[in-house]
Chimera marker file (.cmm) of the C-alpha trace (Angstrom):
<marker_set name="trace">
<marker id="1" x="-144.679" y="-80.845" z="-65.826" r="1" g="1" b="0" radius="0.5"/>
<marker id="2" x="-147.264" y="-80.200" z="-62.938" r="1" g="1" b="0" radius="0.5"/>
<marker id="3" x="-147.536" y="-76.875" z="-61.202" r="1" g="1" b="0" radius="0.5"/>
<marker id="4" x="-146.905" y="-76.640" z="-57.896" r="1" g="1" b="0" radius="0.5"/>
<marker id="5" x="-149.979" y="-75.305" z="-55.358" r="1" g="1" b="0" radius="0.5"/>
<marker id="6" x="-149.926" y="-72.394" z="-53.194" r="1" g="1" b="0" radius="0.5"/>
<marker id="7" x="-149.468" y="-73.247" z="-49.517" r="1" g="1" b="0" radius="0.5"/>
<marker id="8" x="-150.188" y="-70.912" z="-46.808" r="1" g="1" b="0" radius="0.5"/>
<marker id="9" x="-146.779" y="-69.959" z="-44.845" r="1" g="1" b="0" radius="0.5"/>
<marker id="10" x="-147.879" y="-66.843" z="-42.678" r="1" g="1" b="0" radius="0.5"/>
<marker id="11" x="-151.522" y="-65.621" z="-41.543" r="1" g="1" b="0" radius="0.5"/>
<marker id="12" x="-151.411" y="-61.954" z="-40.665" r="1" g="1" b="0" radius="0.5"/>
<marker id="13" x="-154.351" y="-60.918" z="-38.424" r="1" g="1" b="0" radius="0.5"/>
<marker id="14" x="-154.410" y="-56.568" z="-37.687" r="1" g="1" b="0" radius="0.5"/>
<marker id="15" x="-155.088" y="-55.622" z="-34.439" r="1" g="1" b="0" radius="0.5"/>
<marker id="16" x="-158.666" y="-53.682" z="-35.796" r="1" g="1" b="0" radius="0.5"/>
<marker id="17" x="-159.976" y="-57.373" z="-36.028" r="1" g="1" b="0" radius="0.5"/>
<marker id="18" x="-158.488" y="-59.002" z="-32.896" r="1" g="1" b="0" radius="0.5"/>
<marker id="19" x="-158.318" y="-56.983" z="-29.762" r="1" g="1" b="0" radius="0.5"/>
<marker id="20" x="-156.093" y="-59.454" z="-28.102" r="1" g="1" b="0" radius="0.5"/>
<marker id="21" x="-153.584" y="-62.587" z="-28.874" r="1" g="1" b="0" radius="0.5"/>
<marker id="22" x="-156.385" y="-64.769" z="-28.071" r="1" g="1" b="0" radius="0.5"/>
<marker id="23" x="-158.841" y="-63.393" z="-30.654" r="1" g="1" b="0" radius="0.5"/>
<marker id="24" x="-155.898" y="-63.267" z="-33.304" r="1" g="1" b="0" radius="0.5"/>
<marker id="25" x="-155.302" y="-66.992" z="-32.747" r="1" g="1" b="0" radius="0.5"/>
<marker id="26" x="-158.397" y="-67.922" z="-32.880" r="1" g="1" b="0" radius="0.5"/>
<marker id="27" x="-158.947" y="-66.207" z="-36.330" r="1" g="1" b="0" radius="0.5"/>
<marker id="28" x="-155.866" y="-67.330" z="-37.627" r="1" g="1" b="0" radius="0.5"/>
<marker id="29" x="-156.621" y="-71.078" z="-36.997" r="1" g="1" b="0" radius="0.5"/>
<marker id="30" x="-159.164" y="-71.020" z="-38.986" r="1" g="1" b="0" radius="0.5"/>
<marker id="31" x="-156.575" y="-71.397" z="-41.766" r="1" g="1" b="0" radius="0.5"/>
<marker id="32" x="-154.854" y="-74.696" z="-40.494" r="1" g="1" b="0" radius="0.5"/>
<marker id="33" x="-152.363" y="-75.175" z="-37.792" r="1" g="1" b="0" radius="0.5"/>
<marker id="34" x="-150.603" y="-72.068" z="-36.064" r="1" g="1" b="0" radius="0.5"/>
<marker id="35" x="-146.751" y="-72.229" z="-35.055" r="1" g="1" b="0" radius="0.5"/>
<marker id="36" x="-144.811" y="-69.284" z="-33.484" r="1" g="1" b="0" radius="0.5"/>
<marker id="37" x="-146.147" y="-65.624" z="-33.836" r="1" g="1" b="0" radius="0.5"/>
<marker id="38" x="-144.848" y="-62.384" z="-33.581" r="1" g="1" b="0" radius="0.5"/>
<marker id="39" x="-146.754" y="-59.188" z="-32.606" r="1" g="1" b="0" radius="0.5"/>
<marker id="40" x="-145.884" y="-55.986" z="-34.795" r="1" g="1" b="0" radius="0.5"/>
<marker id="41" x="-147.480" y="-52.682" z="-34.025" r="1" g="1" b="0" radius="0.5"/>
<marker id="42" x="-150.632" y="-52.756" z="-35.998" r="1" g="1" b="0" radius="0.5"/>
<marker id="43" x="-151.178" y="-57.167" z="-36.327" r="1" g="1" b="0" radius="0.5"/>
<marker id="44" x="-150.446" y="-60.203" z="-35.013" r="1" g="1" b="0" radius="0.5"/>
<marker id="45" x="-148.277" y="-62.822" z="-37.602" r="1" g="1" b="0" radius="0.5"/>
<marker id="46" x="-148.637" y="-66.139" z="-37.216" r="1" g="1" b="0" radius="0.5"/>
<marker id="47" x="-146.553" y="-68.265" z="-39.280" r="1" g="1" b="0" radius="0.5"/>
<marker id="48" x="-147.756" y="-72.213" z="-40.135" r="1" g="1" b="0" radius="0.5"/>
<marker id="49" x="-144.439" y="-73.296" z="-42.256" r="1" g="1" b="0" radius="0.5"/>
<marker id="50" x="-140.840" y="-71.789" z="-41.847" r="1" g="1" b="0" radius="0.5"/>
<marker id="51" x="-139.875" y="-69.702" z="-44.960" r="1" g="1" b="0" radius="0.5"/>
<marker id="52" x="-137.383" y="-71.905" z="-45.934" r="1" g="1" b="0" radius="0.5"/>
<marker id="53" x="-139.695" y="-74.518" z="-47.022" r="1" g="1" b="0" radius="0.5"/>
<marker id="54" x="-140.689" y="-72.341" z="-49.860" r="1" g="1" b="0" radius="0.5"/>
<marker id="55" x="-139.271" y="-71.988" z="-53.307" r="1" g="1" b="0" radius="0.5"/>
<marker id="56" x="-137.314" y="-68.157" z="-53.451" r="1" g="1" b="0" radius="0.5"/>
<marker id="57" x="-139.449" y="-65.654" z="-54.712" r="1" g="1" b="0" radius="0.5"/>
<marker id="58" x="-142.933" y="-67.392" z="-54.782" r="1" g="1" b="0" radius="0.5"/>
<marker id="59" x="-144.151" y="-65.593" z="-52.004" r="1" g="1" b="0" radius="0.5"/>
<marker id="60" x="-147.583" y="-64.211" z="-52.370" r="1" g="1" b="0" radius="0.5"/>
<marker id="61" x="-149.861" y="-62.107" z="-50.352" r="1" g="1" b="0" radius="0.5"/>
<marker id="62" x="-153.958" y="-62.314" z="-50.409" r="1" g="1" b="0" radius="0.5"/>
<marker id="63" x="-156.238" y="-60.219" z="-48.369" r="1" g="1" b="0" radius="0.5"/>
<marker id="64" x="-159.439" y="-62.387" z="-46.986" r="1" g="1" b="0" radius="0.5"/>
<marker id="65" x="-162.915" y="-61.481" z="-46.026" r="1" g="1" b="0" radius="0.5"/>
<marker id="66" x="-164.787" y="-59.103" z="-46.866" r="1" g="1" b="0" radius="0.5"/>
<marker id="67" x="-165.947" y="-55.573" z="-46.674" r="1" g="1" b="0" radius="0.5"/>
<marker id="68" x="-163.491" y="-54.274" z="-44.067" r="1" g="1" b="0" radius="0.5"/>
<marker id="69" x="-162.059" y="-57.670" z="-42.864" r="1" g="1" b="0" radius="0.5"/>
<marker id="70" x="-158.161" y="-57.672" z="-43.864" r="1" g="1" b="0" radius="0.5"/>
<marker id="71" x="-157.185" y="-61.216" z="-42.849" r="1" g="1" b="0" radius="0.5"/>
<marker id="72" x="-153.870" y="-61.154" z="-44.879" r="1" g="1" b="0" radius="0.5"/>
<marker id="73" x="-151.818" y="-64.804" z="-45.954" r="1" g="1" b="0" radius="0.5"/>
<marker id="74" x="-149.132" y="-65.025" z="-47.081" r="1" g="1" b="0" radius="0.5"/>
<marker id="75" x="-148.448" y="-68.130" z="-49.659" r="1" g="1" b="0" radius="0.5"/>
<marker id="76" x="-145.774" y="-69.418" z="-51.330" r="1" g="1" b="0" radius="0.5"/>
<marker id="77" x="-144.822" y="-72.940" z="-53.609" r="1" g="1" b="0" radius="0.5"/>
<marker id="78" x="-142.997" y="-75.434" z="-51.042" r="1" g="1" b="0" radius="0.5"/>
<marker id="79" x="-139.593" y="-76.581" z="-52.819" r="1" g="1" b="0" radius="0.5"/>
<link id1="1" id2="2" r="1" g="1" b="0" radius="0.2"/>
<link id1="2" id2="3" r="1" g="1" b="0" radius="0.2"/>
<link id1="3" id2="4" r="1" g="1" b="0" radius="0.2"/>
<link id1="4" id2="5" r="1" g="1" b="0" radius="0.2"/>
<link id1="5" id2="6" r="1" g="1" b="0" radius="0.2"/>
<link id1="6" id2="7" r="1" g="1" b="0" radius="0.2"/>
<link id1="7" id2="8" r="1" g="1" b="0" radius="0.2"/>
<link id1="8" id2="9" r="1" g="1" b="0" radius="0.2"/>
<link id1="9" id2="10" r="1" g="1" b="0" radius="0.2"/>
<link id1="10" id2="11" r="1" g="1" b="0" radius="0.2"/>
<link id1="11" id2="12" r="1" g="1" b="0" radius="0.2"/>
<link id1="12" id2="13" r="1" g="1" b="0" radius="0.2"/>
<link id1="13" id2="14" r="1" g="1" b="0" radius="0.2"/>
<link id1="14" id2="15" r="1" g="1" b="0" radius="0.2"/>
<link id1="15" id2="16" r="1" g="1" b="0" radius="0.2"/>
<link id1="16" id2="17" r="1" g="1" b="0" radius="0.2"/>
<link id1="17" id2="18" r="1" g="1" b="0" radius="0.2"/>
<link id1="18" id2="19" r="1" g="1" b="0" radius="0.2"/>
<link id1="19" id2="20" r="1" g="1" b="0" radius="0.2"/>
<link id1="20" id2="21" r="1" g="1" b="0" radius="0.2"/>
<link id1="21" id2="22" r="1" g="1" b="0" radius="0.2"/>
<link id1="22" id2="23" r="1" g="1" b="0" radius="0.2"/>
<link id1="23" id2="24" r="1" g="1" b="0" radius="0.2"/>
<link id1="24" id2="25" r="1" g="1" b="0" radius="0.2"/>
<link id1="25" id2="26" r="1" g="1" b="0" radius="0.2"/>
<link id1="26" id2="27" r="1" g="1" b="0" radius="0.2"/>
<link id1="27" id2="28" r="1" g="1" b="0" radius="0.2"/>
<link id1="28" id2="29" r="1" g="1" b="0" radius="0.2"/>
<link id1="29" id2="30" r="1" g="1" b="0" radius="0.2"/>
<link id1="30" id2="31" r="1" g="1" b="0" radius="0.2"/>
<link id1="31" id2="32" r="1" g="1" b="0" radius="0.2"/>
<link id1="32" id2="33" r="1" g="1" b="0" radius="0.2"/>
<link id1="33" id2="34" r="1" g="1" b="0" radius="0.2"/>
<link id1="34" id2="35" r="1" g="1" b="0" radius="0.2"/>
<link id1="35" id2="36" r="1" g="1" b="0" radius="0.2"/>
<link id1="36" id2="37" r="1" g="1" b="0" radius="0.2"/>
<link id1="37" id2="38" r="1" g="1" b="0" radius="0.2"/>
<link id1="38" id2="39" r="1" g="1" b="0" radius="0.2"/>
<link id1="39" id2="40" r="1" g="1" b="0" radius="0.2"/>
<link id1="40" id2="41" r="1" g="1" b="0" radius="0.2"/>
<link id1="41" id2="42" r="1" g="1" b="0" radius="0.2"/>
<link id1="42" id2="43" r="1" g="1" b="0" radius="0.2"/>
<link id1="43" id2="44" r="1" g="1" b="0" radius="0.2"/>
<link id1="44" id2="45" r="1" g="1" b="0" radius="0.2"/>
<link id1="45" id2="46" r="1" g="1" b="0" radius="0.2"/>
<link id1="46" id2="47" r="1" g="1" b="0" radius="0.2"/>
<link id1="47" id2="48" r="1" g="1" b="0" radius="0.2"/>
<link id1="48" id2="49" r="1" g="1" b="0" radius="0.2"/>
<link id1="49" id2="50" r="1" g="1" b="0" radius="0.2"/>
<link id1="50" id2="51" r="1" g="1" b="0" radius="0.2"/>
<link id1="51" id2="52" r="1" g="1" b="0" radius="0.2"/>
<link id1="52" id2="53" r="1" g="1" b="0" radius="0.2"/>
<link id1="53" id2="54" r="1" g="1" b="0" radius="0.2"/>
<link id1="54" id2="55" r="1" g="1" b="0" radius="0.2"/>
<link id1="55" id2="56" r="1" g="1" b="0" radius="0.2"/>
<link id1="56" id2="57" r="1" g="1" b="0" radius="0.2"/>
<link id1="57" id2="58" r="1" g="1" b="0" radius="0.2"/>
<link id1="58" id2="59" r="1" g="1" b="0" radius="0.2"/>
<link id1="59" id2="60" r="1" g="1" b="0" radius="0.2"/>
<link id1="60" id2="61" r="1" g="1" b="0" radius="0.2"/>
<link id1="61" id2="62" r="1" g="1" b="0" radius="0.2"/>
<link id1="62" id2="63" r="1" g="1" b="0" radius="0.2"/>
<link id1="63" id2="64" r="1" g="1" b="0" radius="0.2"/>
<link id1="64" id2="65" r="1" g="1" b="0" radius="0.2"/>
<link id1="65" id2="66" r="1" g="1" b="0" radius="0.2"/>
<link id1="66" id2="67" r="1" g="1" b="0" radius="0.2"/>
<link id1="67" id2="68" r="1" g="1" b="0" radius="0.2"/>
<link id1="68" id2="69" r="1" g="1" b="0" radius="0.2"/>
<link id1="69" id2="70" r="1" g="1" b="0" radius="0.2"/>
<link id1="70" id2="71" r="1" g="1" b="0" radius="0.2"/>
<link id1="71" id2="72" r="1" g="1" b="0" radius="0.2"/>
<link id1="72" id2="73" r="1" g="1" b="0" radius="0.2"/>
<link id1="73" id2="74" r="1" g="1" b="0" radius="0.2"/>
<link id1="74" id2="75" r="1" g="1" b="0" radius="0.2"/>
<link id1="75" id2="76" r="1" g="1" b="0" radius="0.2"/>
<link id1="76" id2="77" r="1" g="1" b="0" radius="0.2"/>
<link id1="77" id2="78" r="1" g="1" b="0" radius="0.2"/>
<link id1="78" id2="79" r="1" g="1" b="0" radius="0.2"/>
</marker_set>
């Protein structure tokens, strides 16, 4: 049987790499299409596909860039 890929669900931008929603969006498209997004106290969250989508438990986080970039997405197998 074939594995299932990793599809991106959430990109998490922090607020020491986007001073504004603007930025943040910008950065975050960079990793396909952005939906709805929520603004937390320290990053903006921009989600691509609802959690639902995904199979429970697959969810995966992976930091991006490098040095002090911390891009975070957050990935998970679609059912």
């Amino acid at each position: 049987m074939m594995s299932k890929s990793m599809k991106i669900q959430s990109v998490i931008v922090p607020k020491s790499e986007a001073k504004s929603l603007v930025q943040a969006e910008h950065i975050a498209s960079h990793f396909g299409k952005i939906g709805t997004h929520r603004e937390t106290g320290d990053s903006y969250r921009f989600r691509q596909v609802a959690p639902g989508k995904f199979e429970q438990g697959s969810f995966r986080t992976k930091k991006l860039g490098s040095g002090n970039a911390k891009v975070t997405t957050v990935m998970g197998k679609l059912k």
